[in-house]
C-alpha positions in Angstrom: 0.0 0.0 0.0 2.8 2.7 0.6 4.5 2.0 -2.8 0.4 2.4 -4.6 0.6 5.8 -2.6 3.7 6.8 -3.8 3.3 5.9 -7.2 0.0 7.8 -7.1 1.3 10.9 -5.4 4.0 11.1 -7.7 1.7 10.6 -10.6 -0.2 13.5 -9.2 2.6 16.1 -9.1 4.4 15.0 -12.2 2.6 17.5 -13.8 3.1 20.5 -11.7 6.9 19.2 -11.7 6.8 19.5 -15.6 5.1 22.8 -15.5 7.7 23.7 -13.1 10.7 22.7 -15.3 9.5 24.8 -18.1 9.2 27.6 -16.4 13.2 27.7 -15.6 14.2 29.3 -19.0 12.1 32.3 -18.1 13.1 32.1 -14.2 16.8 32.1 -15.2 16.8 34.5 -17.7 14.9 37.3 -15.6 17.8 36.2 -13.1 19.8 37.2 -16.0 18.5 40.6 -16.9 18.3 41.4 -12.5 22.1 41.1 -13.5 22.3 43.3 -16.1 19.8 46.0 -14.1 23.0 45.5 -11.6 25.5 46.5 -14.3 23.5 49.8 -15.3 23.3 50.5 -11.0 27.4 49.6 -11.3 27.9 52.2 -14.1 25.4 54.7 -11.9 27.9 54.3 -9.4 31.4 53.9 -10.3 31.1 57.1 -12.7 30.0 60.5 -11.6 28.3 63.3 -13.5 29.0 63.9 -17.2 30.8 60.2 -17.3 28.3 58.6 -15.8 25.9 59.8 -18.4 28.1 59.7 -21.2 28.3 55.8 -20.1 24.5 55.1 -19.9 24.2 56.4 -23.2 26.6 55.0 -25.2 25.9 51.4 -23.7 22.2 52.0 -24.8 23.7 53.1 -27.6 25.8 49.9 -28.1 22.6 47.5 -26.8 20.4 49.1 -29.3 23.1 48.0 -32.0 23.5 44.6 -30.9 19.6 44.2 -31.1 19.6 45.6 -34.8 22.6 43.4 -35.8 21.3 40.1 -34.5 21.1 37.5 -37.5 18.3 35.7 -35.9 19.9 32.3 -35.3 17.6 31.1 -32.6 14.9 31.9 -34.3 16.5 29.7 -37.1 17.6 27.1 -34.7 13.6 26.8 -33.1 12.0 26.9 -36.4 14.4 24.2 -37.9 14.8 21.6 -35.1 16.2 19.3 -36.8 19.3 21.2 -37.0 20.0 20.8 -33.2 21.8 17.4 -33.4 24.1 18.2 -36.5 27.3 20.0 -34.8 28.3 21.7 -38.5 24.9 23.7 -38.9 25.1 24.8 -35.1 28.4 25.8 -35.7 27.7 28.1 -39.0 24.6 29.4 -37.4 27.0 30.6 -34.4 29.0 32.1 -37.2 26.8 34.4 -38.6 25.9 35.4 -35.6 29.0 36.0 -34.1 29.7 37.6 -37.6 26.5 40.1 -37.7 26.6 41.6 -33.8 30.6 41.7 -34.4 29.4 44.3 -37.0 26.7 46.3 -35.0 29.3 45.9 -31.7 32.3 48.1 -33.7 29.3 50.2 -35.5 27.9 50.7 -31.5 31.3 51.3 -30.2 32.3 54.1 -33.2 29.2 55.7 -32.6 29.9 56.1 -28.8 32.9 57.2 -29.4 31.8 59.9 -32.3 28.3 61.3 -31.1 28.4 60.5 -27.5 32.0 61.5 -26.5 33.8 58.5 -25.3 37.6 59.4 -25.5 38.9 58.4 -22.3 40.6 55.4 -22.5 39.6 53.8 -19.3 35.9 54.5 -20.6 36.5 53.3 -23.7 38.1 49.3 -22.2 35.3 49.5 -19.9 32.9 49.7 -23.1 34.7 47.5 -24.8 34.5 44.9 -22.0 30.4 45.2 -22.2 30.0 45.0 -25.9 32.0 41.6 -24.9 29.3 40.6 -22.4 26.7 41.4 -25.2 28.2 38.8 -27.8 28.9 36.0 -25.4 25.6 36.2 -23.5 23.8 35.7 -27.2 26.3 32.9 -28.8 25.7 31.1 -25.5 21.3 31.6 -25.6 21.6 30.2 -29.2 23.9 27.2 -28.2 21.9 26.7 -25.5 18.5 26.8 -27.7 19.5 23.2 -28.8 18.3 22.3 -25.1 15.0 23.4 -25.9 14.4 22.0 -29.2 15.3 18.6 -26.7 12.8 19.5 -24.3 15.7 20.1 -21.7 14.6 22.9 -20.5 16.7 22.6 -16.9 20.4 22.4 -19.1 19.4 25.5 -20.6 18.7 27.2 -17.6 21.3 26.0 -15.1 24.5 27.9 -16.9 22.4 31.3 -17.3 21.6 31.1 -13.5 25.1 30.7 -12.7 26.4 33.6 -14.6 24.0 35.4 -13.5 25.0 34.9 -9.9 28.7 35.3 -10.9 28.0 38.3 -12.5 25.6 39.8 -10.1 28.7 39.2 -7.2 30.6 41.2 -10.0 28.1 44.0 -9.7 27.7 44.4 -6.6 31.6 44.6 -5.6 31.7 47.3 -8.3 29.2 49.3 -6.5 30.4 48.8 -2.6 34.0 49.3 -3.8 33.5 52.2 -7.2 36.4 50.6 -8.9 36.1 50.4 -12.4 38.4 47.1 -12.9 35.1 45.3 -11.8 33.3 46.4 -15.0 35.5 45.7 -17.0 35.8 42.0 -15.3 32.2 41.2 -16.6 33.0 39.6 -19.9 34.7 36.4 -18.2 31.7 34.8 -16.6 29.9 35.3 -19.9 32.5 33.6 -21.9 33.1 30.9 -19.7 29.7 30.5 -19.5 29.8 30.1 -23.6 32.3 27.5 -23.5 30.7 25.5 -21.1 27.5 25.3 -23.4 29.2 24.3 -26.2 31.0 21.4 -24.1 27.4 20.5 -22.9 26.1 20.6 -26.2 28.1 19.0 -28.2 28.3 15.6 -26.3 24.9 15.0 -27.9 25.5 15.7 -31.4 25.3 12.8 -34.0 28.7 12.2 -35.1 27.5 9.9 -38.0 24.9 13.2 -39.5 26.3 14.3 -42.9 26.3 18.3 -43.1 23.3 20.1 -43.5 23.8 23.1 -45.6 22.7 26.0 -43.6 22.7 29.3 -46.3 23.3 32.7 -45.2 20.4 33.8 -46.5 17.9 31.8 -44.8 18.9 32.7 -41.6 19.0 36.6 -42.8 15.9 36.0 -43.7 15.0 36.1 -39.7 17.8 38.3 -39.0 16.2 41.2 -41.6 12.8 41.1 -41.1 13.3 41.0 -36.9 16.2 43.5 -37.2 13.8 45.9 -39.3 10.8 45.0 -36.2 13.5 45.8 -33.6 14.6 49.2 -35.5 10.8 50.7 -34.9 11.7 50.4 -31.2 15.1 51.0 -31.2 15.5 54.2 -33.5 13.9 56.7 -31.0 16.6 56.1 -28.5 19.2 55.5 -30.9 18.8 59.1 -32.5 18.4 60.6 -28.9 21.6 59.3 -27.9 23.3 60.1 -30.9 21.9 63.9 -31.4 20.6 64.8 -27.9 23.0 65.9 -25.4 24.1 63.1 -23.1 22.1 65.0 -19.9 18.8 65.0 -21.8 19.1 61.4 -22.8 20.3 59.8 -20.2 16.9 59.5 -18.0 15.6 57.8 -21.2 19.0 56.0 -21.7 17.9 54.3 -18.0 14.3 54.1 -18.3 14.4 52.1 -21.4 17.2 49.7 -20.1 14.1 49.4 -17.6 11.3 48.8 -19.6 13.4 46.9 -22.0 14.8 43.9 -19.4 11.2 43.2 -19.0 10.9 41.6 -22.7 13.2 38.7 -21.3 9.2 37.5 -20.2 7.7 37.6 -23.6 10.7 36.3 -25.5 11.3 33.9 -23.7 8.1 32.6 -23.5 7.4 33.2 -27.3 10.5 31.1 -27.8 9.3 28.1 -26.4 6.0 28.3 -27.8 7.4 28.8 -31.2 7.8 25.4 -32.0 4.1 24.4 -31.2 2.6 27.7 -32.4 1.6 26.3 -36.1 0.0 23.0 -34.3 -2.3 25.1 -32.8 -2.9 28.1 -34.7 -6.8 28.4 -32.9 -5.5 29.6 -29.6 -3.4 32.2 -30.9 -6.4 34.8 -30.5 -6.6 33.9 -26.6 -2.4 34.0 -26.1 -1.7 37.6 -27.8 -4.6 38.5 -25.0 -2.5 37.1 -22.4 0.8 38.1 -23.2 -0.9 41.8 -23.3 -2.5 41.2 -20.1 1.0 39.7 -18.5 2.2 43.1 -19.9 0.0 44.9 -18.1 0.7 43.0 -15.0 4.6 43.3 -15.5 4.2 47.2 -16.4 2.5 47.5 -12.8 4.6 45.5 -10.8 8.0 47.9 -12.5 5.9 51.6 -11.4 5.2 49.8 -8.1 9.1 49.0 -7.5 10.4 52.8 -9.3 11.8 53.2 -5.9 13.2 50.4 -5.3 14.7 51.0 -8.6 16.3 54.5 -7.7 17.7 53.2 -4.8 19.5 50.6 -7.2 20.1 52.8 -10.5 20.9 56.5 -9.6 18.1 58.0 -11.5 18.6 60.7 -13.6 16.4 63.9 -13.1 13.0 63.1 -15.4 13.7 59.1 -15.2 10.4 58.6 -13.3 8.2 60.0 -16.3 9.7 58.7 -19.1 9.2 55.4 -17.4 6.1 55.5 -17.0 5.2 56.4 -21.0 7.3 53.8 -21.8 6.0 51.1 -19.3 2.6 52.0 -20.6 3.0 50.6 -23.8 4.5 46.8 -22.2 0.5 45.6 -23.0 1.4 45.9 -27.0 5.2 44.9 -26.8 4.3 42.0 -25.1 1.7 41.4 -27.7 4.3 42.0 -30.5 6.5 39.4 -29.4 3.9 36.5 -30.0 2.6 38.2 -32.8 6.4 37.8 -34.5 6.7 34.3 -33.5 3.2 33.8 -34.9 3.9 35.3 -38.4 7.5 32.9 -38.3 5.1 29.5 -37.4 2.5 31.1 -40.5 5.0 31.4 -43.1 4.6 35.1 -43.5 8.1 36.5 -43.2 8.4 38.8 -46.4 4.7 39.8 -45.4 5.8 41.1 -42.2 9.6 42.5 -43.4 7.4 44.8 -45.6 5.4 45.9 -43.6 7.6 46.4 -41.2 10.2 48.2 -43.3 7.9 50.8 -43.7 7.1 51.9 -40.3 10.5 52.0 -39.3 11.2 54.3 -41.4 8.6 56.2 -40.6 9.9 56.2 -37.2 13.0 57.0 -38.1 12.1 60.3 -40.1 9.8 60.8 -36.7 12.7 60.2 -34.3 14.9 62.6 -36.2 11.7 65.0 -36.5 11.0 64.8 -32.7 14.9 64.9 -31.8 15.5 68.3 -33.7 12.0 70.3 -32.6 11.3 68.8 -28.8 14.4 67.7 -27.9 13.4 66.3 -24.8 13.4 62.2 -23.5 9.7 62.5 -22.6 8.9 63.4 -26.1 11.1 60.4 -27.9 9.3 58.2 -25.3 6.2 59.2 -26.3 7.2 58.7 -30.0 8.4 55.3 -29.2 5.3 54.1 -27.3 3.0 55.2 -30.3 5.4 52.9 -32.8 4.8 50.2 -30.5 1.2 50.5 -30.8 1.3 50.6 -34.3 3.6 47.8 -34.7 0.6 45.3 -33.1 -2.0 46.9 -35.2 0.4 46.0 -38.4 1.4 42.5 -37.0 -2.4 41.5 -36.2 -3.8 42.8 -39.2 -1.1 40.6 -40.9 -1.8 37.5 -39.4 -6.0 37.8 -39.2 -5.4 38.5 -43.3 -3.3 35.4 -43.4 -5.8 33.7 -41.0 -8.8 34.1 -43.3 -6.6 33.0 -46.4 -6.5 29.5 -44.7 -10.3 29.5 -43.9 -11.0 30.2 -47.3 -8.7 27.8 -48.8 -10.0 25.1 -46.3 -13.9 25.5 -47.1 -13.2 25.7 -51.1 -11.1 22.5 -50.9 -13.6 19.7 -52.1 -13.6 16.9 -49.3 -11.9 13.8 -51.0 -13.8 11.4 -52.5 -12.9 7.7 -51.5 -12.3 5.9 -54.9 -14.1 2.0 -54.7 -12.7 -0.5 -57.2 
């Protein structure tokens, strides 16, 4: 009778266990991102005055490039699964990718040191060092993607928490000591961290496989079309930072490092779901509701803790209400990152490049526009949260057109007739 009750209790909370372990991706990389917060509260602290705004800026700056250059190799990786065991595609996708956020790192880093003023050479290592962090962090998420195309969703958690905890011990002696040699020792956790994953990874690939060719192109093809969806967002703050003064941007420079570490929720989560999202194309109505209502929730819970915030990050002076503008458009951004995934699992990539093309640069010309006459952070946040709305009215209106397509082609398909000899 005991083993019939532990046989049945574990039966019981298997599922809850299961629920549990799928939930560590998203657990480990908000662990992740607290980390990063802790790098932005570092910089706030080591630097003083003009540097410490000349900092926040130009890593925005650099951030905002990474995010523009990225080739979309996960993306690739999720939506072609059976790539994961072959160790020759996983490495080529690794290229590109180390290939296309090399280019946007030294575009981020001549920027910085062009518009925003980064000359100092101490300044400029530290920089360097974080653009560093940047690249490893990503190689390692798409290495570690292979995990989740296994259904391990534990391996590709466990090395992000422990960087995260290296690096948040990093952090935090930064802060209590104001030396900048802590910065600029930030990149080594992530690179270990990158190495490890490979090791991990590559005891499970099939020797035997033949190569799988894994063209440039196609994975561009992701790269493009979510490099031209993350330049809507991005080129706000990217023109403030280049033609603002570093004062004036910085409390937007902050807020948006905010607003923008939440995403790590709807990412991740759009991540996993990618590769069951064309299975079950009928709920997708009922998930873009609740990633806009986890949006909502997310959005409150960061206004609740603002002061708990400037207690970590040294606010600048006008942080509070350009966070709020921006967190007030979380409902749609969260939206917008099922919505991609969603147009990915429907086949409507070009579609969405497009479409997307042209509102960013629209919000380009607006950025510039709004730049040159306001000139203020509240006014580029406003711009950006308007984009974002947009963006989810483009994306849905996209996907319910591509959604009735399939209706129509279902009801004018003849059912088959069964042929009797």
């Amino acid at each position: 009778m005991c083993l019939v009750d532990e046989q049945r209790r574990a039966a019981r909370n298997a599922p809850m266990i299961r629920r549990a372990r799928h939930l560590m991706p998203a657990i480990s990389t908000a662990a992740s991102k607290v980390s990063q917060l802790l790098l932005i509260s570092a910089i706030s602290y080591v630097y003083l005055g003009e540097s410490a705004n000349v900092m926040l800026v130009a890593y925005l700056l650099i951030s905002s490039f990474v995010q523009l250059s990225d080739s979309g190799a996960i993306a690739y990786l999720l939506v072609n699964g059976s790539l994961a065991s072959n160790a020759r595609a996983v490495f080529r996708v690794l290229l590109i990718q180390t290939f296309t956020v090399g280019a946007g790192l030294v575009a981020g880093v001549a920027c910085a040191i062009v518009f925003v003023g980064v000359h100092e050479p101490q300044l400029l290592a530290v920089l360097v060092a974080l653009s560093a962090v940047q690249l490893a962090d990503g190689l390692s998420r798409i290495v570690r993607s292979v995990f989740l195309i296994r259904g391990e969703p534990m391996s590709f958690a466990v090395p992000e928490f422990v960087v995260a905890g290296v690096r948040t011990a990093v952090m935090l002696a930064a802060i209590f000591t104001g030396d900048a040699i802590w910065l600029w020792l930030a990149w080594i956790p992530s690179l270990l961290a990158l190495g490890y994953s490979w090791w991990a990874v590559a005891r499970h690939f099939d020797r035997a496989s033949a190569a799988v060719a894994v063209p440039f192109r196609s994975v561009l093809l992701y790269g493009v079309s979510g490099s031209i969806s993350s330049l809507y967002s991005q080129s706000p703050v990217m023109i403030a930072s280049i033609v603002l003064a570093p004062a004036v941007a910085a409390p937007l420079a902050v807020a948006y490092r905010i607003a923008q570490a939440a995403e790590f929720v709807p990412s991740t989560f759009a991540q996993q779901l990618l590769p069951r999202i064309a299975t079950s194309l009928g709920r997708s109505r009922r998930r873009v509701g609740m990633f806009a209502a986890l949006g909502a929730l997310v959005g409150l819970a960061i206004w609740l803790l603002r002061d708990v915030l400037a207690i970590l990050i040294v606010f600048p002076a006008g942080t509070e209400v350009v966070l709020l503008i921006l967190i007030l458009s979380l409902p749609f951004k969260f939206a917008n990152h099922f919505l991609i995934s969603l147009t990915m699992a429907v086949n409507i990539l070009k579609e969405r490049t497009i479409a997307t093309t042209a509102l960013a640069i629209t919000a380009v010309v607006l950025s510039f526009a709004v730049c040159m006459t306001a000139g203020t952070s509240v006014s580029v946040a406003v711009l950006a949260s308007v984009v974002e709305i947009a963006l989810t009215v483009c994306l849905a209106s996209l996907v319910g057109l591509k959604s009735t397509a399939f209706r129509r082609a279902s009801l004018s398909t003849p059912p088959a007739r069964d042929l009797v000899s």
